[in-house]
C-alpha positions in Angstrom: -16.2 6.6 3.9 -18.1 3.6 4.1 -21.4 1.8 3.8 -23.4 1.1 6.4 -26.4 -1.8 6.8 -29.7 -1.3 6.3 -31.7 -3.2 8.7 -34.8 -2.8 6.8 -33.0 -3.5 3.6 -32.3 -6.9 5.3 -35.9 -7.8 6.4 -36.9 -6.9 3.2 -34.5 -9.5 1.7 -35.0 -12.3 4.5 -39.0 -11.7 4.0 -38.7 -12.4 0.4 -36.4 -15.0 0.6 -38.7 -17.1 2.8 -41.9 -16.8 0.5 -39.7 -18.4 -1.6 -38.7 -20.9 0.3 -42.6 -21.2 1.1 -43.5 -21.6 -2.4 -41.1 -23.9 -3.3 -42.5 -26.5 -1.0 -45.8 -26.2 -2.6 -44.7 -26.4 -6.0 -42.7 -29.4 -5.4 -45.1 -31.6 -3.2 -47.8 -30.6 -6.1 -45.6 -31.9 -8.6 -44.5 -34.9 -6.9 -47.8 -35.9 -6.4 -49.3 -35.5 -10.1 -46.0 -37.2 -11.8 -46.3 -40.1 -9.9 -49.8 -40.4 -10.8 -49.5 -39.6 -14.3 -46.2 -41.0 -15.3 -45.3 -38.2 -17.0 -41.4 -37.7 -16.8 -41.9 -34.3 -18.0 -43.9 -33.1 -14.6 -41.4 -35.2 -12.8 -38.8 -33.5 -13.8 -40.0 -30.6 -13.2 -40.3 -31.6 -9.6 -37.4 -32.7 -9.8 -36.2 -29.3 -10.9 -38.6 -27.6 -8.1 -37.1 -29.8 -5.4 -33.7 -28.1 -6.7 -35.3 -24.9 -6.2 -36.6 -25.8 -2.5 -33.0 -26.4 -1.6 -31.7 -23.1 -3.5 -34.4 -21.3 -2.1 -33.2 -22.4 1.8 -29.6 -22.1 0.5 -30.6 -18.2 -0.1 -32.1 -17.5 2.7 -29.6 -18.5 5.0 -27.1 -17.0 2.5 -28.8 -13.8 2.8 -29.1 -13.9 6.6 -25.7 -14.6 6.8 -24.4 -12.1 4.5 -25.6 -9.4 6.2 -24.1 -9.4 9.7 -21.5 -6.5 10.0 -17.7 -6.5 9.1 -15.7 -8.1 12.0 -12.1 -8.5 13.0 -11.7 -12.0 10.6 -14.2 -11.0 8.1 -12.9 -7.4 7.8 -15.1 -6.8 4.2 -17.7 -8.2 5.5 -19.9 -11.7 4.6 -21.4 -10.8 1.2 -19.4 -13.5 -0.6 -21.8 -15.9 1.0 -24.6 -14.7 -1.4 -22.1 -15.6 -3.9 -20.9 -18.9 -3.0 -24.8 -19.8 -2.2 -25.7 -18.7 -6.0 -22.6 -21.0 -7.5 -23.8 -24.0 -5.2 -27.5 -23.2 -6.9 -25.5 -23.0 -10.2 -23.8 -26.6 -9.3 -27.4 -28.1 -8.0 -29.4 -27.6 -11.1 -26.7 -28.9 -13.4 -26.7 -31.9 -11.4 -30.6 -32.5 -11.9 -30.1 -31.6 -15.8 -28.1 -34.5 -16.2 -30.6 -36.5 -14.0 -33.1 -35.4 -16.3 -30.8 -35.4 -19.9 -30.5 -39.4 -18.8 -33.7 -40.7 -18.3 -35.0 -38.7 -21.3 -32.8 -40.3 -23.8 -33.5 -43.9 -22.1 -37.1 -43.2 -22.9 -36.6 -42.2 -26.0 -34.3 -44.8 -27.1 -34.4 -48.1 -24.6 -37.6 -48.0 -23.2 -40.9 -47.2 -23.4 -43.6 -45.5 -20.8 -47.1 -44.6 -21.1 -47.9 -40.7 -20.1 -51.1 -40.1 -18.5 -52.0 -36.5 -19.8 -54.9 -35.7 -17.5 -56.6 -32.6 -16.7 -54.3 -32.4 -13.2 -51.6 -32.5 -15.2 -52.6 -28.7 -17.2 -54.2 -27.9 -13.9 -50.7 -28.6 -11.6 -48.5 -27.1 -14.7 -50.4 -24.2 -15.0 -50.7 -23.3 -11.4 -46.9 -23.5 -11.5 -46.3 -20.8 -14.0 -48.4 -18.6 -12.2 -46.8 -19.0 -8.8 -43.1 -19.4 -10.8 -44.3 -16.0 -12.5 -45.3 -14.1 -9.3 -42.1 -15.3 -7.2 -39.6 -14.5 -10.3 -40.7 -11.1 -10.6 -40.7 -10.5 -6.5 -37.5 -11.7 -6.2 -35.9 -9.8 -9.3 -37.1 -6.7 -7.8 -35.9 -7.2 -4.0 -32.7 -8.4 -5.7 -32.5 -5.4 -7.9 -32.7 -3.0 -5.3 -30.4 -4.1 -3.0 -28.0 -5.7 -5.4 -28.3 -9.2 -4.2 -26.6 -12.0 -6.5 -28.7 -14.7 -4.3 -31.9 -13.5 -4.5 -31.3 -12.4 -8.2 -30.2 -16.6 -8.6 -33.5 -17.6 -6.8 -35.4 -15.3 -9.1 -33.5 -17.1 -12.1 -34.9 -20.4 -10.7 -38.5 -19.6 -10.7 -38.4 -17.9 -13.8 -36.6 -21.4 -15.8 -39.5 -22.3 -14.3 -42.2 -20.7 -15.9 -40.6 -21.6 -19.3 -39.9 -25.7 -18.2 -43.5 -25.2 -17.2 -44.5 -24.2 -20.8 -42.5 -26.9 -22.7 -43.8 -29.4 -20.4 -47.5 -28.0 -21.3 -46.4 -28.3 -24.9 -45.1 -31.9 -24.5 -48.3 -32.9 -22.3 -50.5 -31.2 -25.4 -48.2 -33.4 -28.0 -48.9 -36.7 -25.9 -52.4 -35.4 -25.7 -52.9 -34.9 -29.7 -51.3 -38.4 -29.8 -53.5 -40.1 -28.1 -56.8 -38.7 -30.0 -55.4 -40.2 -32.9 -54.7 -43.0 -32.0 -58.4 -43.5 -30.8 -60.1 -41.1 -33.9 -58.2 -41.8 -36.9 -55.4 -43.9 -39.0 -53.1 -42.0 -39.0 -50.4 -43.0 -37.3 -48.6 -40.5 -34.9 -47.0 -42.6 -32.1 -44.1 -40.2 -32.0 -46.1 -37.9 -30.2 -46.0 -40.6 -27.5 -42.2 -39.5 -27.1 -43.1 -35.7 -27.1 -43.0 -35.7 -22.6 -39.4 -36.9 -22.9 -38.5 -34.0 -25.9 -40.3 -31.5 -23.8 -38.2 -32.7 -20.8 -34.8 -32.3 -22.9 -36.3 -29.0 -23.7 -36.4 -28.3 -20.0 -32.9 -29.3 -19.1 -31.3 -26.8 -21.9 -32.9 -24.3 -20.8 -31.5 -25.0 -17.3 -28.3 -25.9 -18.3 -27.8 -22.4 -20.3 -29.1 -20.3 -17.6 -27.0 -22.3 -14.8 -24.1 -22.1 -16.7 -24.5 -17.9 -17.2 -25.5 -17.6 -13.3 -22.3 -19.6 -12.5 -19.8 -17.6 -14.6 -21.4 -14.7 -12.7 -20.9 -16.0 -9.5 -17.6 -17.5 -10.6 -15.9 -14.1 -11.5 -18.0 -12.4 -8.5 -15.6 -14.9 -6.0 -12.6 -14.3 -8.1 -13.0 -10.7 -7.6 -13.4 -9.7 -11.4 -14.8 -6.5 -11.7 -18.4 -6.1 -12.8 -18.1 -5.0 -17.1 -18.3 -1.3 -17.3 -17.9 -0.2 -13.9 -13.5 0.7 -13.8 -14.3 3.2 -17.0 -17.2 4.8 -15.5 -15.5 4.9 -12.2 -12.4 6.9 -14.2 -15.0 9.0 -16.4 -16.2 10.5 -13.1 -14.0 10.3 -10.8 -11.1 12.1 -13.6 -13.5 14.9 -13.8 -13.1 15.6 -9.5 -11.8 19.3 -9.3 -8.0 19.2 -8.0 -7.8 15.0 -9.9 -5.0 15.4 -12.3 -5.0 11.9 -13.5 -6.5 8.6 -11.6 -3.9 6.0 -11.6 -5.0 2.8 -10.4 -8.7 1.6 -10.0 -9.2 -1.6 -9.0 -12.5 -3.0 -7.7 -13.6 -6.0 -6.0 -17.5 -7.4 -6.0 -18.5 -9.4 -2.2 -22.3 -9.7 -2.4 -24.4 -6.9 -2.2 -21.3 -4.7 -1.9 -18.6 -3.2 -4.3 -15.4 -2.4 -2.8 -13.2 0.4 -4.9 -9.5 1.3 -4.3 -8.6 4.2 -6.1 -5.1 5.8 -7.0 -5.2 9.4 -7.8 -2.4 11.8 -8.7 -2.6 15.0 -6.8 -0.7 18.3 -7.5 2.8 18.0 -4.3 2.2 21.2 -3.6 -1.4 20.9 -2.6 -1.7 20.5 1.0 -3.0 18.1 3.1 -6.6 19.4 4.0 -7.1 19.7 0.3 -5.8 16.5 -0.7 -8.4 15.1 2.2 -10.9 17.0 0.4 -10.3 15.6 -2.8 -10.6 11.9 -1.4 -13.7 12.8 -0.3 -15.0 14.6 -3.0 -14.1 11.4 -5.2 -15.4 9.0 -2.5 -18.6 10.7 -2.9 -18.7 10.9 -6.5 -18.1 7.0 -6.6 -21.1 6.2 -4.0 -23.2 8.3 -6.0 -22.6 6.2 -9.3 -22.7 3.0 -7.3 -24.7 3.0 -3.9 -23.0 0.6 -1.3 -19.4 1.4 -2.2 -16.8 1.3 0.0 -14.2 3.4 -1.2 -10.2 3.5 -0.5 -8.7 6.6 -1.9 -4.7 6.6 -1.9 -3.1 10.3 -2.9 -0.4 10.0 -5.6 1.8 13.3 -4.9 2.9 14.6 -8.3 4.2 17.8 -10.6 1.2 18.8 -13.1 3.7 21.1 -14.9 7.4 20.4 -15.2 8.0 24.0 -16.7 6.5 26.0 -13.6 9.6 27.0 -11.3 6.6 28.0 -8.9 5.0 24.6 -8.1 8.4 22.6 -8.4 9.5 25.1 -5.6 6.0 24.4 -3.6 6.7 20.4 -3.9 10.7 20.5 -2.6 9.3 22.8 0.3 6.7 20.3 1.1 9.0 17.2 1.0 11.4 19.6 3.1 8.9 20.4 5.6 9.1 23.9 5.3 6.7 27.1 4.1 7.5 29.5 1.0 5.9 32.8 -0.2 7.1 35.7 -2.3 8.6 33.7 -4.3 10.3 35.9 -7.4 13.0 35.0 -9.9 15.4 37.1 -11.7 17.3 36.8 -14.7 20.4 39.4 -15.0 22.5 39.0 -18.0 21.8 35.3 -18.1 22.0 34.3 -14.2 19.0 33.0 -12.6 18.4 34.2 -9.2 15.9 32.6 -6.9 14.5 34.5 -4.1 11.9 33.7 -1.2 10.5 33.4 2.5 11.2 30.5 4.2 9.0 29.7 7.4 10.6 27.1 9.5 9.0 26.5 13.4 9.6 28.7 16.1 11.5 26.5 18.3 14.4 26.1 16.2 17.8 28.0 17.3 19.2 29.6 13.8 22.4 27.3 13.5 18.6 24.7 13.4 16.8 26.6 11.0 20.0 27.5 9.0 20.6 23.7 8.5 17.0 23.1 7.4 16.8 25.9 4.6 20.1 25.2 3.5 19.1 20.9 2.8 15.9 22.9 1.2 18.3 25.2 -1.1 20.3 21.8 -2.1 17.1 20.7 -2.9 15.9 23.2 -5.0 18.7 23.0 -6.8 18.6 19.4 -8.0 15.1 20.1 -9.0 15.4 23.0 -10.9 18.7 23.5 -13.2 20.5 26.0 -14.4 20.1 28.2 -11.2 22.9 30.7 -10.6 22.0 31.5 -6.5 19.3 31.4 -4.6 18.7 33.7 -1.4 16.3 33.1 1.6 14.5 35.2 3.8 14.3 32.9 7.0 11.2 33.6 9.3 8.9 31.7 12.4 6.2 30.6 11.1 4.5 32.1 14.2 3.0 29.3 15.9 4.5 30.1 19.5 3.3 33.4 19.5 -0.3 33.0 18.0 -2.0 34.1 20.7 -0.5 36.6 23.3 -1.9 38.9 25.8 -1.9 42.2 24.7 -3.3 46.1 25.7 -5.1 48.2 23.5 -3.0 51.3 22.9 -4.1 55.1 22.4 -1.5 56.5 20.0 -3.1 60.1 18.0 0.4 60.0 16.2 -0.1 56.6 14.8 -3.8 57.0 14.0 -3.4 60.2 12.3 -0.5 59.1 9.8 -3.1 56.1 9.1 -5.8 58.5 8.8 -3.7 60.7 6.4 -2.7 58.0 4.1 -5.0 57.8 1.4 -4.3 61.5 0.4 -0.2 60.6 0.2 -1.1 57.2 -2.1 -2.6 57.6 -4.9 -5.0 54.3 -5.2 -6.1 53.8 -1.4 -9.4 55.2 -1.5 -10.0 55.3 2.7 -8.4 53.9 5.9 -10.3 52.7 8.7 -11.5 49.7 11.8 -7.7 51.3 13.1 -6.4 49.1 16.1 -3.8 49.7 18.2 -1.9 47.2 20.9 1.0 47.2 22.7 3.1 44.0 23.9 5.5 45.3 26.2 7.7 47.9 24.3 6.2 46.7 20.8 3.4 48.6 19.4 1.2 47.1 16.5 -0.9 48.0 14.4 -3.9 46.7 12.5 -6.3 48.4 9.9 -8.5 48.2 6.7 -8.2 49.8 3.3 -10.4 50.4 0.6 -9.2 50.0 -3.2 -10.7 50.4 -6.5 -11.9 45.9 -6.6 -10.6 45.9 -10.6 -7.1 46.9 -9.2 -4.8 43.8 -9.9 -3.9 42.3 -6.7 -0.4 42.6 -7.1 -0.8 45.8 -7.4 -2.5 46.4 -4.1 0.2 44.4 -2.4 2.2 46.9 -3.7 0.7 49.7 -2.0 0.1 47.9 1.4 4.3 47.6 1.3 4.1 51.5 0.3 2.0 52.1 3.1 3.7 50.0 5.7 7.0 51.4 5.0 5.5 55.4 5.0 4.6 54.2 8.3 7.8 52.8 9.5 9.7 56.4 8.5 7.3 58.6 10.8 7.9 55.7 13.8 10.4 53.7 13.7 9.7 51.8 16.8 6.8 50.6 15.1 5.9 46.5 15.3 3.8 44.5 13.5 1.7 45.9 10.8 -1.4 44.0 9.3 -3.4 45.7 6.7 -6.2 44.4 5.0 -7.0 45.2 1.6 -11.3 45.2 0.7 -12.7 46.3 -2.8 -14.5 49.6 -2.4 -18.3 49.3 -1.8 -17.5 45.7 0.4 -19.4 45.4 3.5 -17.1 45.0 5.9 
């Protein structure tokens, strides 16, 4: 089972990506344009930073246009891993401007001196900013939220350093500000306020550096394939509860954009065949998807013995691995000797020296998985395939309906006979019917009486066939 694209998923990612892309210019040409004028290293580095994000944001949205084409013959789990590598080179362009930034703050703080023009533009462009940077953050951490994008949730990260640069270059702007009154309005001397623009813009780059440095280890361990934290144990929590799961084995999961891919190993009971097994893949498969939408989930079936004491199920796994059928399988114990008895089906096409071979490599099977057994005897039998369907007449036989009829007053527990059919196939005659029981009756029980009844049967005609009875509870429908 896997995921399939969402085409309005992806115009709903492309659409936000390119109002970001959109705002980005305007944020940056504003700042540009206002640091120049006013000196202030502060709002040029916070153009600085929103050029960065102009480039991040076009680095998304090609990412994101990219990343979701469909799986192809050399990309066979797809092109998420672009969103990925896009975030890490977002990751990789901000640390860049920091040190940009860490550099020419410490030159002004240190080496040289420059005057910082905190005008009215310069509250007015910084404000504007955080409310933009505010309104694109929380856009593109929803979009990226609900579609589990890594390079819209890095674009949201960008806008949202933003709004706080934003607010410690308003607090340095205010500083240089307070400065400047008194200077002009009193004695006191406070010409290191001068030098709060540079400390704000210092304040600026750790706050970049931190958050690019988190995004990066993200997108780091998302192209090394780590596993996202958490999600192997609640994978096992659910998956081990999966009716027919006796243990999961192996999980190991891969993260490529928007998409988690999940390889599971789970042991199985051998004897369980192979519609079931399918249906406990599936049953995990979908068990996995519902915990983590977009999954694509690999399920291999780990054949194993739940319980080494049960003769029963070891039996069931050698047949399987023999490629042969068992029923009635019963074992004796007579004065310390362990005798194994049961029907073997084997296919109809085989001559008996053929199916003699085949149970006998079963028996020598058996035997080296269960110990201590004295003999074991088979009941070799067609497993019917060849002659599942055959052209038959419907037969008039008053003998044969009436011993059916008179059944239930020779056997004590069959409450009713009835539905009687009768067929012929050449000289074989067959015969088919229903039989009511008391439903708390143990069902070995009423095995026993359907033998009882077929054999009663057999005595009054002996050239009887095939006999098929069905066993219902009393008061069923049908």
């Amino acid at each position: 089972m896997t995921f399939v694209t969402d085409p309005a998923a992806e115009r709903e990612k492309r659409r936000v990506a390119l109002s970001s892309v959109l705002a980005a210019v305007f944020l940056t040409s504003m700042k540009i344009v206002v640091g120049l004028l006013t000196h202030s290293l502060g709002i040029l580095s916070e153009a600085a930073h929103s050029g960065l994000d102009l480039i991040a944001a076009i680095v998304t949205m090609g990412a994101v246009r990219l990343s979701g084409q469909p799986p192809d013959r050399e990309h066979p789990y797809g092109h998420g891993k672009i969103e990925n590598l896009s975030a890490l080179i977002e990751a990789l362009l901000l640390l860049a401007t920091c040190a940009w930034i860490i550099y020419e703050a410490i030159d002004r703080l240190f080496f040289k001196s420059v005057h910082v023009e905190a005008s009215i533009w310069s509250f007015v462009v910084m404000g504007t900013s955080i409310v933009i940077d505010l309104t694109r953050s929380r856009a593109l951490m929803r979009i990226a939220r609900k579609h589990n994008s890594q390079a819209l949730e890095a674009d949201a990260l960008h806008f949202s350093t933003d709004v706080w640069s934003s607010t410690v270059v308003i607090a340095g702007l205010i500083a240089v500000t307070l400065g400047q009154w008194l200077h002009d309005h009193s004695a006191l001397q406070a010409d290191w306020l001068f030098k709060a623009d540079a400390v704000a813009a210092l304040g600026v780059s750790a706050i970049v550096v931190y958050v690019s440095i988190q995004l990066g280890r993200r997108t780091i361990d998302a192209l090394l394939d780590s596993a996202p934290p958490g999600m192997v144990a609640a994978i096992e929590q659910v998956v081990t509860k999966v009716s027919g799961v006796s243990a999961v084995q192996r999980i190991r999961v891969r993260h490529s954009g928007p998409a988690n891919f999940v390889d599971l190993t789970l042991a199985i009971a051998r004897n369980a065949s192979f519609e079931e097994a399918h249906e406990i893949a599936l049953a995990a498969e979908a068990a996995t998807q519902h915990l983590f939408p977009r999954t694509d989930v690999m399920v291999r079936i780990d054949p194993v013995v739940r319980n080494q004491q049960s003769m029963v199920e070891r039996v069931w796994s050698t047949a399987a691995r023999q490629h042969v059928s068992v029923h009635g399988i019963r074992a004796h114990e007579v004065r310390g000797a362990l005798r194994l008895q049961m029907h073997v089906e084997v296919p109809d096409d085989l001559t008996l020296g053929q199916a003699h071979d085949r149970v006998t490599a079963f028996e020598t099977a058996i035997r080296s998985e269960v110990t201590g057994l004295d003999d074991i005897v088979t009941h070799i039998e067609p497993t019917g395939d060849n002659e599942a369907r055959r052209q038959v007449v419907q037969a008039g036989s008053d003998q044969l309906r009436e011993a059916i009829m008179q059944l239930p007053n020779q056997v004590p527990g069959v409450k009713d006979c009835h539905s009687v059919n009768i067929y012929r196939d050449g000289e074989d005659l067959s015969v088919s019917f229903h039989c009511l029981m008391d439903a708390e009756l143990p069902i070995s029980e009423a095995h026993r009486l359907t033998v009882l009844l077929e054999s009663m049967l057999r005595v009054q005609l002996p050239e009887l066939g095939r006999v098929i009875i069905h066993v219902e509870p009393q008061g069923a429908a049908d």
